[in-house]
C-alpha positions as CSV (number, residue, x, y, z in Angstrom):
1,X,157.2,79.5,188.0
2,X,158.2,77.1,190.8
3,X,155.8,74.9,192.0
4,X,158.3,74.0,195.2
5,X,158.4,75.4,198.6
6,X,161.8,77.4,199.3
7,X,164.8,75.3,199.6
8,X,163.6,72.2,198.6
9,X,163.5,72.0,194.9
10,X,163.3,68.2,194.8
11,X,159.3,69.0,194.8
12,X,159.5,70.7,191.7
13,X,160.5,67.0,190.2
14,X,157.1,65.5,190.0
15,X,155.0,68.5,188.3
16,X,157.6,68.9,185.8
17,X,157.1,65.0,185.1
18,X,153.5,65.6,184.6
19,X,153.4,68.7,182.4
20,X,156.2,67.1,180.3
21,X,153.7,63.9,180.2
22,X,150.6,66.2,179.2
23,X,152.8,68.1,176.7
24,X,153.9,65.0,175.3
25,X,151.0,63.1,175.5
26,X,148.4,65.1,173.9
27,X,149.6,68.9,172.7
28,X,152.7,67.7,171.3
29,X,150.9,63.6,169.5
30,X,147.8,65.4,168.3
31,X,150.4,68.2,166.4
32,X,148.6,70.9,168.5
33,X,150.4,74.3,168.1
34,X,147.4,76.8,168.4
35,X,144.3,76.6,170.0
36,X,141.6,78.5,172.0
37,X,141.9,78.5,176.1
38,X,138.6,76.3,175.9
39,X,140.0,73.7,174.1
40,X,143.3,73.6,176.5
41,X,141.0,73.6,179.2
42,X,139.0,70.3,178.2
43,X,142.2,68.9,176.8
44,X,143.8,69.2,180.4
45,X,140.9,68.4,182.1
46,X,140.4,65.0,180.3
47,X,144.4,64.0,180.4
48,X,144.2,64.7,184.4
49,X,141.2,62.1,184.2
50,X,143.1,59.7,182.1
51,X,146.3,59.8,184.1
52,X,144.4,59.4,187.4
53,X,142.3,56.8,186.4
54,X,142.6,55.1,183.5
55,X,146.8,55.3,183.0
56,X,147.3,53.8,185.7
């Protein structure tokens, strides 16, 4: 889905960066192909704390 408001899909841009970063970054590194919505949750939840914080 769309995370932009209508007619302006220039703010869709920087989500998709992100999600392509967390994809790439942890799901995708670790060879992560199945797993329980727990363990997506705290996966998530740690890379948003990384990239704010520690990433930069």
């Amino acid at each position: 889905m769309s995370m932009s408001r209508k007619g302006t899909p220039a703010d869709n841009s920087p989500i998709e960066t992100f999600h392509s970063s967390l994809k790439s970054e942890t799901f995708y590194l670790d060879d992560i192909y199945r797993t329980t919505n727990a363990c997506v949750i705290n996966i998530v939840e740690e890379y948003i704390y990384y990239y704010n914080n520690v990433r930069i």
